[in-house]
BABA-724212 format. One record per atom (N, C-alpha, C): residue number from 1; residue in three letters; atom name; x, y, z. Coordinates in pm, 1 decimal. Layout:
N
+-----+------+------+----------+----------+----------+
: seq : type : atom :       px :       py :       pz :
+-----+------+------+----------+----------+----------+
: NUM :  ALA :   CA :        X :        Y :        Z :
...
+-----+------+------+----------+----------+----------+
END
This chain:
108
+-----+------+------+----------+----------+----------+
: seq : type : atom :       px :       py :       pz :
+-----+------+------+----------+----------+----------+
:   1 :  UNK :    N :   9225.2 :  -6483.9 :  -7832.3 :
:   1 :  UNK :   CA :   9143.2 :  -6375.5 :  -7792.0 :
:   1 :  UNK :    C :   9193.9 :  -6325.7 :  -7656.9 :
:   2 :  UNK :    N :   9236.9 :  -6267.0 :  -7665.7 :
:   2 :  UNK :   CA :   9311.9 :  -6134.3 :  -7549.9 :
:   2 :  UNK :    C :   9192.0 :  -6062.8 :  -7499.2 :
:   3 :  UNK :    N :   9170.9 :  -6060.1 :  -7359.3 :
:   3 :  UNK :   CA :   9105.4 :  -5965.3 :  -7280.2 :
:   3 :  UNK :    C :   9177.6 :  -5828.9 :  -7229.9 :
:   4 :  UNK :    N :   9133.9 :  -5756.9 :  -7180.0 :
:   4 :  UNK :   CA :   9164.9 :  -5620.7 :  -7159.0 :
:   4 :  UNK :    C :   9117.8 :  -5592.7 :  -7052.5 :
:   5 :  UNK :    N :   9183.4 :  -5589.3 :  -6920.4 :
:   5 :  UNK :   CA :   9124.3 :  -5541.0 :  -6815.5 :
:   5 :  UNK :    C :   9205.6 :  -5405.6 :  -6730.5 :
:   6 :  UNK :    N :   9104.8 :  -5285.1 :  -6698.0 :
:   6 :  UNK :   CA :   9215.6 :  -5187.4 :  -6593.9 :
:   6 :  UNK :    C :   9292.7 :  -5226.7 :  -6526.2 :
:   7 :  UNK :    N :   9416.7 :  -5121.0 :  -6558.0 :
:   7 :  UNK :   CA :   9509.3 :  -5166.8 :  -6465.6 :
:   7 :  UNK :    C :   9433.6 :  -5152.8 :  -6308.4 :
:   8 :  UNK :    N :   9524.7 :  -5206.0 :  -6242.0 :
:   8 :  UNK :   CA :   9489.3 :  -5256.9 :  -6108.6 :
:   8 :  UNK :    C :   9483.8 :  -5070.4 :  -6036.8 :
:   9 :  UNK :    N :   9377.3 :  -5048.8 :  -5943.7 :
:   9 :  UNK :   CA :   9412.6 :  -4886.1 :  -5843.7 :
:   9 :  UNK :    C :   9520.3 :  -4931.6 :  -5759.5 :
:  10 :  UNK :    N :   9572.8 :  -4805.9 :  -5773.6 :
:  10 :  UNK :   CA :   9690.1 :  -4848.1 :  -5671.0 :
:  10 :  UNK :    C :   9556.9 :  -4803.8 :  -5494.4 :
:  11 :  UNK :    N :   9589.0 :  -4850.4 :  -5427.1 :
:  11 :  UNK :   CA :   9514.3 :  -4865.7 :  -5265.7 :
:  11 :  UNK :    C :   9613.9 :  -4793.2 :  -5137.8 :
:  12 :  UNK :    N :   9516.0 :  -4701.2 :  -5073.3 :
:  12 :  UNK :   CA :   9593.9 :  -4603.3 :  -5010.1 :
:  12 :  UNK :    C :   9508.6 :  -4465.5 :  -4988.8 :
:  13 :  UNK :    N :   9539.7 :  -4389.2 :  -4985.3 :
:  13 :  UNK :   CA :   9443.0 :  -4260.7 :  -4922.5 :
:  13 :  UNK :    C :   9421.7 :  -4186.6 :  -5103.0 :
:  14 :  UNK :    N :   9296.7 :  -4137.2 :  -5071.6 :
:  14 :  UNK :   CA :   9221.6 :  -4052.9 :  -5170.2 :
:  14 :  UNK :    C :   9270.4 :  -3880.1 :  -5160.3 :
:  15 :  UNK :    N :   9372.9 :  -3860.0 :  -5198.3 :
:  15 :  UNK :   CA :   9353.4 :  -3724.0 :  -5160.4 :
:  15 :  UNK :    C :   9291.2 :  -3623.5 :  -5220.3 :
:  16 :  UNK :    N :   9161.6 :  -3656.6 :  -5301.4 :
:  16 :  UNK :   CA :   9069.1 :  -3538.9 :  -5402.0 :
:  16 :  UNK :    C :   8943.9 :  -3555.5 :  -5248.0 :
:  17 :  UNK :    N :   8954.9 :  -3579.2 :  -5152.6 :
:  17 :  UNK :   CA :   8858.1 :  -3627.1 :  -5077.6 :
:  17 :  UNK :    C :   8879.3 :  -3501.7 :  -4997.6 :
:  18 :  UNK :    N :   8771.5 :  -3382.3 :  -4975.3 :
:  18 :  UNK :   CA :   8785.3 :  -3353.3 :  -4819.8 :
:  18 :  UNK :    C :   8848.1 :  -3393.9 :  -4710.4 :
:  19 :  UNK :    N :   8981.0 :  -3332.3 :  -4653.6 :
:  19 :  UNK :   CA :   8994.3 :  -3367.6 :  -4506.5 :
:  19 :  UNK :    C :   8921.9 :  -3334.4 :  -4427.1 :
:  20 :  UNK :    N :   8939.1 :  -3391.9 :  -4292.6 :
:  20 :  UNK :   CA :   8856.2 :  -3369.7 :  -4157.8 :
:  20 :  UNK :    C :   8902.9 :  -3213.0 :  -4161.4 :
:  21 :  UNK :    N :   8995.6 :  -3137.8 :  -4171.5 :
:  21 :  UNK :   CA :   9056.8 :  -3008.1 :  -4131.7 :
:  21 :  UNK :    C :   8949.3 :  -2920.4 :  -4214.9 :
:  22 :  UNK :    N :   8953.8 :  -2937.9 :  -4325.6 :
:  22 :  UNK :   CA :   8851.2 :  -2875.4 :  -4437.1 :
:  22 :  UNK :    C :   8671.7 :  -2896.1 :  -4395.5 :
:  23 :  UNK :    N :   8652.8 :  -3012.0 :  -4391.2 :
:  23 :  UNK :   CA :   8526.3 :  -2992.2 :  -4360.2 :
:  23 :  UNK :    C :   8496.2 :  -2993.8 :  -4231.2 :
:  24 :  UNK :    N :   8519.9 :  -3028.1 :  -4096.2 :
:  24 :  UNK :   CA :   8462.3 :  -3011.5 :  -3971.7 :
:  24 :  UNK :    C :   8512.9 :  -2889.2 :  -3932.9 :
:  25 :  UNK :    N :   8689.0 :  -2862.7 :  -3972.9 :
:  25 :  UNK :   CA :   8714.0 :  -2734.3 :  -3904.6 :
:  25 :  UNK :    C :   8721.1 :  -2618.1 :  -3973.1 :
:  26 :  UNK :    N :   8627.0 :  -2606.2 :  -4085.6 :
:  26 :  UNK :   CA :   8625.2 :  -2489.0 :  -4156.9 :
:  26 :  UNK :    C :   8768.6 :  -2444.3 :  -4232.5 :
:  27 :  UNK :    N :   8779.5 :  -2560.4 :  -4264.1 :
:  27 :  UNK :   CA :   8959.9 :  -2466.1 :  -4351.2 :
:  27 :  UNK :    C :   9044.1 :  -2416.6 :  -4247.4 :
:  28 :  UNK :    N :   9033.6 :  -2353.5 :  -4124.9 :
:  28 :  UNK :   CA :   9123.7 :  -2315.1 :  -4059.2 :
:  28 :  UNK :    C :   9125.2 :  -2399.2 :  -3917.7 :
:  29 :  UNK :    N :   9224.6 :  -2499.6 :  -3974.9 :
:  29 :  UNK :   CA :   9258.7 :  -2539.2 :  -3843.6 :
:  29 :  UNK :    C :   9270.1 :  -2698.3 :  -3908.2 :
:  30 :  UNK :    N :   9334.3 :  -2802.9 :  -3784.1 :
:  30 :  UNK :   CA :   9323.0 :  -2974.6 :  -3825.2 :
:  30 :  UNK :    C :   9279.3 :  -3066.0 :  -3713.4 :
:  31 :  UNK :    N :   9227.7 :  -3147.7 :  -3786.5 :
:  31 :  UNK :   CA :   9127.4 :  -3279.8 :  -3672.5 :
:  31 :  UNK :    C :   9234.0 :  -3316.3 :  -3545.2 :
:  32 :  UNK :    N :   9225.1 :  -3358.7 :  -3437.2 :
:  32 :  UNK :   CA :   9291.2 :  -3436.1 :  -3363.9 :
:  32 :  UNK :    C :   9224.1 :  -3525.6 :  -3279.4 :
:  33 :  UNK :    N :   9258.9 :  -3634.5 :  -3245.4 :
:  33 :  UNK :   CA :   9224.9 :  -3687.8 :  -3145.1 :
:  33 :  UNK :    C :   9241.4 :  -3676.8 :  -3030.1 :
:  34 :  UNK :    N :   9105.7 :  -3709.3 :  -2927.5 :
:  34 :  UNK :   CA :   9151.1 :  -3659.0 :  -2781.9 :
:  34 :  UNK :    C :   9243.1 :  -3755.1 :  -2706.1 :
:  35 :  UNK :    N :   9381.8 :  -3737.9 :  -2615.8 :
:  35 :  UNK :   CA :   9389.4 :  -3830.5 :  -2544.2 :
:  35 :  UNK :    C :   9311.4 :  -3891.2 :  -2450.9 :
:  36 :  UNK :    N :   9315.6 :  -4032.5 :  -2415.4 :
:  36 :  UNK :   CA :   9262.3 :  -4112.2 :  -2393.7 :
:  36 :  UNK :    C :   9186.9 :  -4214.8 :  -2433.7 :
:  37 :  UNK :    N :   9221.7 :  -4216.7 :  -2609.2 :
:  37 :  UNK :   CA :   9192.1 :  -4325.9 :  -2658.7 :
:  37 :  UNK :    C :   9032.3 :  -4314.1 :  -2729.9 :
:  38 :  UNK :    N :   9013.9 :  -4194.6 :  -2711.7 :
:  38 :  UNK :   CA :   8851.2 :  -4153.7 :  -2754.5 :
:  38 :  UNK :    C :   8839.9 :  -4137.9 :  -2901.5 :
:  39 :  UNK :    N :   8736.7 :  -4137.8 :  -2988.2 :
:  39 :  UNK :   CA :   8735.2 :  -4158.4 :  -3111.9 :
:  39 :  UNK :    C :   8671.9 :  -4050.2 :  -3171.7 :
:  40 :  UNK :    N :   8649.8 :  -3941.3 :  -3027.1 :
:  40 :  UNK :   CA :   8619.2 :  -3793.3 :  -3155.0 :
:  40 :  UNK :    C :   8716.9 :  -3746.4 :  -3183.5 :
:  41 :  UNK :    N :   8678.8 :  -3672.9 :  -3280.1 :
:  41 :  UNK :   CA :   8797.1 :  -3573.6 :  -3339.1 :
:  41 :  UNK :    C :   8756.5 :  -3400.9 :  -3260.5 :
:  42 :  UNK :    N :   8864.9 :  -3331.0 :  -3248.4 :
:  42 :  UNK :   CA :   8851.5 :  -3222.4 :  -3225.3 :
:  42 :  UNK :    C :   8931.8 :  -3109.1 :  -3329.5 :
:  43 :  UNK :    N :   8893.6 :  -2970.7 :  -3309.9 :
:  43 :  UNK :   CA :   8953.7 :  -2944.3 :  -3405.0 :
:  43 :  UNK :    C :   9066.5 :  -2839.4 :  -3352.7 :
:  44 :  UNK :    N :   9187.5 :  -2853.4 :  -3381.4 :
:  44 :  UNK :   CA :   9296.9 :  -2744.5 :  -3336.7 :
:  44 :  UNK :    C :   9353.2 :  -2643.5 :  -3400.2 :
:  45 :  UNK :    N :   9293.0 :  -2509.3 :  -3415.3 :
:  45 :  UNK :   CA :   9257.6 :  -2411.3 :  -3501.2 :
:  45 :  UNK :    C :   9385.1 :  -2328.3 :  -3475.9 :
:  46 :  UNK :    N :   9409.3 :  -2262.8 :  -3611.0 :
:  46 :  UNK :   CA :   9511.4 :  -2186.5 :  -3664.3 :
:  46 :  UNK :    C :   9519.1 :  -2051.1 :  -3608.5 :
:  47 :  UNK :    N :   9625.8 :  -2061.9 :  -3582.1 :
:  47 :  UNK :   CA :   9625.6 :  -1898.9 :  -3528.1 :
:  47 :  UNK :    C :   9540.3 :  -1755.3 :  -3588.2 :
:  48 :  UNK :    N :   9488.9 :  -1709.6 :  -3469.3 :
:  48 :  UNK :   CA :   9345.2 :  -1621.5 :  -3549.2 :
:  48 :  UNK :    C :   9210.1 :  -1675.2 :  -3553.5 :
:  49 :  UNK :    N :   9199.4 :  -1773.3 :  -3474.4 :
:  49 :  UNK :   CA :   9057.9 :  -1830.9 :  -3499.9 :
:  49 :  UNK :    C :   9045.9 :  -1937.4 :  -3390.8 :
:  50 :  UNK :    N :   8903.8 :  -1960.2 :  -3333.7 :
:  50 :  UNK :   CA :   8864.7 :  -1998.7 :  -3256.7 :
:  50 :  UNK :    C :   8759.2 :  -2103.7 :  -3267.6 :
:  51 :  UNK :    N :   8678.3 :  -2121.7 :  -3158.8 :
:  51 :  UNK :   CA :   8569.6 :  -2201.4 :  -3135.7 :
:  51 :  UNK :    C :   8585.6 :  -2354.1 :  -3156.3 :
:  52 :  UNK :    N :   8466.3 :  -2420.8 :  -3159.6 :
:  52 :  UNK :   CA :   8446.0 :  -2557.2 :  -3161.4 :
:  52 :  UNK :    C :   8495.7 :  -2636.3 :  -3289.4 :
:  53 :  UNK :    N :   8465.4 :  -2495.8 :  -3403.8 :
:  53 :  UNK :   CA :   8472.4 :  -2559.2 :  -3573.6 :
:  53 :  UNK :    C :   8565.5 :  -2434.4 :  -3653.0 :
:  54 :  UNK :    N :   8603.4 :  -2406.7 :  -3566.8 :
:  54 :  UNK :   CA :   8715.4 :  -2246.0 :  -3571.2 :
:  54 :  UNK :    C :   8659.1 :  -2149.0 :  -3741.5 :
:  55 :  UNK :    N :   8531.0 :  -2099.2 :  -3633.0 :
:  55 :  UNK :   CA :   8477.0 :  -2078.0 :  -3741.0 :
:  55 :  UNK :    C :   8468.3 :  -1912.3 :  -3697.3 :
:  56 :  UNK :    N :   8492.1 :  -1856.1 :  -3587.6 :
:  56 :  UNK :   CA :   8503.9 :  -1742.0 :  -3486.3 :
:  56 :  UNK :    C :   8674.3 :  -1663.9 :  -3493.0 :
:  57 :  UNK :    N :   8708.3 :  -1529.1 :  -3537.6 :
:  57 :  UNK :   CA :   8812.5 :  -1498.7 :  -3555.5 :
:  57 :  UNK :    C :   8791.3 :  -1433.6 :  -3409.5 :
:  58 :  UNK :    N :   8956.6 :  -1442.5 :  -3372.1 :
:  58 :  UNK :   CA :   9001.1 :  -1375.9 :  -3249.7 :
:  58 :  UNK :    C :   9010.4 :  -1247.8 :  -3252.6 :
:  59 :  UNK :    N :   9022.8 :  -1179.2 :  -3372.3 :
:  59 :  UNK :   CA :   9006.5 :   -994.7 :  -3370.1 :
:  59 :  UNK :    C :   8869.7 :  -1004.8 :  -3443.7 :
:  60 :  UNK :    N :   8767.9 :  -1020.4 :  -3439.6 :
:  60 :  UNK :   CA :   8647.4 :  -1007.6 :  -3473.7 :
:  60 :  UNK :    C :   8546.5 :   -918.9 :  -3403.2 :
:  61 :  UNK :    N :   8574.2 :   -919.7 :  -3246.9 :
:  61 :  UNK :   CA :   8570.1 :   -830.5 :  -3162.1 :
:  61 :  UNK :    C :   8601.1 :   -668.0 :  -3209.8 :
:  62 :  UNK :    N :   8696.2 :   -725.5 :  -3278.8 :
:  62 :  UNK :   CA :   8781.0 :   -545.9 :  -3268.8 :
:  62 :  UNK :    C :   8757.5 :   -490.3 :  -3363.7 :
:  63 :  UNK :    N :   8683.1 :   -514.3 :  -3505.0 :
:  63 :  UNK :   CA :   8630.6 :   -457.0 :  -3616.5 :
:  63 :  UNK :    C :   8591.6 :   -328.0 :  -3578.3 :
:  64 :  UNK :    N :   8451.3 :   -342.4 :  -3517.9 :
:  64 :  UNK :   CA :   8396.2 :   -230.6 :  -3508.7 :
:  64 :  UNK :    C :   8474.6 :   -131.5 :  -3429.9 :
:  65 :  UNK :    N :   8510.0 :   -142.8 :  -3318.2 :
:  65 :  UNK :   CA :   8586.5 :    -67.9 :  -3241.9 :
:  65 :  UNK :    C :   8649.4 :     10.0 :  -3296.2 :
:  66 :  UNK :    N :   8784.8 :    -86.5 :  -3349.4 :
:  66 :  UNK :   CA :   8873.2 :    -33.6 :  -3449.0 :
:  66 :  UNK :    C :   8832.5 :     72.7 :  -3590.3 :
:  67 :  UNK :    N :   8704.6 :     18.2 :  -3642.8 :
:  67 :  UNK :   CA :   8648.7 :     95.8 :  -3727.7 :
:  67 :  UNK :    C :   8613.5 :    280.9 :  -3673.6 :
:  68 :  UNK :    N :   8573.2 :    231.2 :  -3558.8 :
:  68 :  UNK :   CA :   8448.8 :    371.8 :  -3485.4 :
:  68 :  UNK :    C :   8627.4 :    460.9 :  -3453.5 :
:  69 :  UNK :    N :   8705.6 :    462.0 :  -3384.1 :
:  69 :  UNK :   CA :   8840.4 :    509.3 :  -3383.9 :
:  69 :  UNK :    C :   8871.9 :    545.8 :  -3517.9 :
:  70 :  UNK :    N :   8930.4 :    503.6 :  -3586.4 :
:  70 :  UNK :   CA :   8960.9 :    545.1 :  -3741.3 :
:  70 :  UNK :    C :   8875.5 :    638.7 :  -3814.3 :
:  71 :  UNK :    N :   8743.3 :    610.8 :  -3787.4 :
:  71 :  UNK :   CA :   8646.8 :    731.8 :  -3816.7 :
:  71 :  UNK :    C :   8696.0 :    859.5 :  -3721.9 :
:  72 :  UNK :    N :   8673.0 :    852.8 :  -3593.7 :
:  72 :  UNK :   CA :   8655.7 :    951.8 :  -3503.0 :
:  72 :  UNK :    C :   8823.0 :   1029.8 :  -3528.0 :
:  73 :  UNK :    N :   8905.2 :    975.5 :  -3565.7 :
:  73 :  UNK :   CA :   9002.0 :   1021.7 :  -3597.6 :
:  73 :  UNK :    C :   9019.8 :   1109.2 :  -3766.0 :
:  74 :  UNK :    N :   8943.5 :   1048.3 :  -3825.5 :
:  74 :  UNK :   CA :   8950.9 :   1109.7 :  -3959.8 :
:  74 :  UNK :    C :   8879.2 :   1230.2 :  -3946.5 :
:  75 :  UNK :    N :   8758.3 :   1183.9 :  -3860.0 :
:  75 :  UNK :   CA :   8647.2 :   1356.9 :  -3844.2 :
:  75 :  UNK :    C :   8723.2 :   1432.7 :  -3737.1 :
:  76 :  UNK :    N :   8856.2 :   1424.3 :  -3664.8 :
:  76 :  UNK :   CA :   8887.8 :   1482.5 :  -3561.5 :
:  76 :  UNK :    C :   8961.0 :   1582.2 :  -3698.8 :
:  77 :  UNK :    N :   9075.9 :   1520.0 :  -3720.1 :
:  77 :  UNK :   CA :   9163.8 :   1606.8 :  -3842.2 :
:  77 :  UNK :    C :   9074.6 :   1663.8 :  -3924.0 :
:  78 :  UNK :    N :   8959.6 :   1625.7 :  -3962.5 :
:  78 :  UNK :   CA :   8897.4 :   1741.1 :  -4049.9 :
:  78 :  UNK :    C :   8813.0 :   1838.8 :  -4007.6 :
:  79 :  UNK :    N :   8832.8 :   1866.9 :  -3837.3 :
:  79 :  UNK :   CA :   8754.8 :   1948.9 :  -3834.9 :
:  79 :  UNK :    C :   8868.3 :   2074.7 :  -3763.6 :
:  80 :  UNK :    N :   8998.8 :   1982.1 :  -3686.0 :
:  80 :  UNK :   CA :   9066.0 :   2090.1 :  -3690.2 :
:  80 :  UNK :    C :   9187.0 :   2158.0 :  -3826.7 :
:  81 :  UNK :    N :   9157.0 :   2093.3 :  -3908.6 :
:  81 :  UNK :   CA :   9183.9 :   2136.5 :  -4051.6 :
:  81 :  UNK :    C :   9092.2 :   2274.2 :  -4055.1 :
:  82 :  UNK :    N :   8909.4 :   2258.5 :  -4103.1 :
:  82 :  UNK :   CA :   8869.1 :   2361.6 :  -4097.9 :
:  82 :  UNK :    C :   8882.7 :   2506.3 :  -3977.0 :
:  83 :  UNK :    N :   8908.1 :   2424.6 :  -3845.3 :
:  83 :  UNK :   CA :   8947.6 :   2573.0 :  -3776.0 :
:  83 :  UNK :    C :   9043.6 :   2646.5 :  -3846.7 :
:  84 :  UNK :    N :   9160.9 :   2527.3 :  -3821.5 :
:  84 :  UNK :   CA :   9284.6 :   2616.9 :  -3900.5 :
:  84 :  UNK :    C :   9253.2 :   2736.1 :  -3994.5 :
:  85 :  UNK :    N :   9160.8 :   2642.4 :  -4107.0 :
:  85 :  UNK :   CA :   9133.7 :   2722.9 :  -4202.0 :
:  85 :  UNK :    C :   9045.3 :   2840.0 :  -4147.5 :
:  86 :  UNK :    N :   8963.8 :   2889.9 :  -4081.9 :
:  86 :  UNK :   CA :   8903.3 :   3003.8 :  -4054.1 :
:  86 :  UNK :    C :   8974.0 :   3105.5 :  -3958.0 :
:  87 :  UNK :    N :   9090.1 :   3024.1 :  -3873.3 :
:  87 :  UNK :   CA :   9129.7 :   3137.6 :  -3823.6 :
:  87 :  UNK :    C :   9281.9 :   3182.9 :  -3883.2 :
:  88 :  UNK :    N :   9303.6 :   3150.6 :  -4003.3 :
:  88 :  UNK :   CA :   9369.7 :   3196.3 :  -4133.4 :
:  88 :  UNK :    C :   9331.2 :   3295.9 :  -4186.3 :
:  89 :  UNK :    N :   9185.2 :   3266.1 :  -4200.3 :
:  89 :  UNK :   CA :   9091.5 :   3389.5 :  -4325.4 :
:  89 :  UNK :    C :   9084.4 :   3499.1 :  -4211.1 :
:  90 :  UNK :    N :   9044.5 :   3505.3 :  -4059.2 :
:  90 :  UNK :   CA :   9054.3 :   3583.3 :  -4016.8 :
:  90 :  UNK :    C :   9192.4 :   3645.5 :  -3986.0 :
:  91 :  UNK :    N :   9221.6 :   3588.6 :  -3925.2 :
:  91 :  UNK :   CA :   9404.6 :   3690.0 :  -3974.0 :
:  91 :  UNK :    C :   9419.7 :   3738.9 :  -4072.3 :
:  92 :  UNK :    N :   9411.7 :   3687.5 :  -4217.5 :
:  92 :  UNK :   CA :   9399.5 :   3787.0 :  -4383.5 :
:  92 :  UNK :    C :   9318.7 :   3890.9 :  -4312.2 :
:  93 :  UNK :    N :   9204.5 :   3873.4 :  -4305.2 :
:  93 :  UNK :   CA :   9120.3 :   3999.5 :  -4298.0 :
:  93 :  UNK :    C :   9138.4 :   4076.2 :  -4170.0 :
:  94 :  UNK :    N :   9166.8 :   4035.5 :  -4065.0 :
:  94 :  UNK :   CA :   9248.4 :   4152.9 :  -3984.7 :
:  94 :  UNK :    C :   9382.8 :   4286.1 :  -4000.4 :
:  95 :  UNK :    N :   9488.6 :   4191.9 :  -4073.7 :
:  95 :  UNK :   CA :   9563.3 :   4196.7 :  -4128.1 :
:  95 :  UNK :    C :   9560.2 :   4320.3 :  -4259.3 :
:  96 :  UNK :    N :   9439.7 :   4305.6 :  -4345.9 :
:  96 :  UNK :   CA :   9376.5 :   4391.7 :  -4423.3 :
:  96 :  UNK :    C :   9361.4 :   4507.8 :  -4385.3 :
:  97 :  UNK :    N :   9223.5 :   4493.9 :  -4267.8 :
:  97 :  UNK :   CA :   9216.7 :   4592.6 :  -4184.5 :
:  97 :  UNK :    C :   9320.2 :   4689.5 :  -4155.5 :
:  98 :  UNK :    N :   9410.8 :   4651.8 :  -4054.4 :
:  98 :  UNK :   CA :   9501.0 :   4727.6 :  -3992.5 :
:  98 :  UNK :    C :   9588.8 :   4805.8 :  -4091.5 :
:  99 :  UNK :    N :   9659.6 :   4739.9 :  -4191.6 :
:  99 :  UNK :   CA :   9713.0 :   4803.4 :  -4350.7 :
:  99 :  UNK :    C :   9632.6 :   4856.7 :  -4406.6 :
: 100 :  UNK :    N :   9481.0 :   4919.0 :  -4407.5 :
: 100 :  UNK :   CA :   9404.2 :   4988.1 :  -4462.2 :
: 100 :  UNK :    C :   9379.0 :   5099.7 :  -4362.2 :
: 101 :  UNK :    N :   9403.6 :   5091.4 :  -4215.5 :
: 101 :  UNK :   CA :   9379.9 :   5212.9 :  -4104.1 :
: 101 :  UNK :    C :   9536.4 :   5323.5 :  -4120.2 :
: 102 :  UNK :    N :   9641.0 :   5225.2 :  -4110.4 :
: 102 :  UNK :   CA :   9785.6 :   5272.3 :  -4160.9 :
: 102 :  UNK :    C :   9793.9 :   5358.0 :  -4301.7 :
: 103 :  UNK :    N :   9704.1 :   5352.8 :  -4387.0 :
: 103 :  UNK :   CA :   9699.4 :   5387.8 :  -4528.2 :
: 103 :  UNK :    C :   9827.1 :   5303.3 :  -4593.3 :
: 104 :  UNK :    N :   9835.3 :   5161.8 :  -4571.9 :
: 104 :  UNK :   CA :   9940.1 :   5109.9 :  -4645.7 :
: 104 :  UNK :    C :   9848.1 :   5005.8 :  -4748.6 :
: 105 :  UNK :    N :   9863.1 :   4990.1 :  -4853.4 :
: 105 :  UNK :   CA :   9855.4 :   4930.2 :  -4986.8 :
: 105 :  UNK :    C :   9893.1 :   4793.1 :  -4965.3 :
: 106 :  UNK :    N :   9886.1 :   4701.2 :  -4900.1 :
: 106 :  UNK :   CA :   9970.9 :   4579.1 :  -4912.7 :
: 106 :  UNK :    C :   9833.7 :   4500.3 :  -4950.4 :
: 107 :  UNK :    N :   9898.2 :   4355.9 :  -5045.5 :
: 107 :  UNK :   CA :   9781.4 :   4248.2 :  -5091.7 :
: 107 :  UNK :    C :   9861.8 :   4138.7 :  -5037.8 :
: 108 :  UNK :    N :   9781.6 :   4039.7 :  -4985.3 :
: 108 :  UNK :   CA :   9772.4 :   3962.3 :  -4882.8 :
: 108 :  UNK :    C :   9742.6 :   3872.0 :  -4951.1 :
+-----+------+------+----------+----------+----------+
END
């Protein structure tokens, strides 16, 4: 009578496990220890990101800013678009004018 037992786990690190980088530092960034022999971890965050748990982007600041510019620029071009456009129609119709005082026939 033969028994059957699992093979043996091999022993060593789990890597289906959360790292410290993943869960304390939010995915961006990895654990370190402080010198001097201390046993917290800190976290040393990836370029673009900040804070304690680098959970704070470094252009996060600049969204809105950046947003309110890009607007103010899109309504700048569309409004000297519409001048353009009106002092076009008035030239046609000046233009009209004056070729209608001349008695000249021209279409515009």
């Amino acid at each position: 009578m033969s028994t059957s037992f699992p093979p043996p786990q091999a022993r060593g690190i789990d890597y289906s496990l959360p790292t410290c980088g993943e869960t304390k530092c939010s995915g961006h960034g990895t654990c370190v220890v402080l010198p001097g022999g201390s046993a917290d971890l800190v976290c040393n965050c990836a370029l673009g990101y900040q804070g304690e748990s680098c959970d704070d982007t470094v252009n996060g600041a600049l969204s809105l800013p950046l947003t309110l510019s890009v607007l103010a620029v899109i309504i700048g071009v569309v409004i000297v678009a519409f001048i353009l456009a009106k002092m076009r129609q008035k030239q046609k119709k000046r233009n009209r004018m004056l070729a209608a005082k001349r008695q000249y026939n021209i279409v515009v």
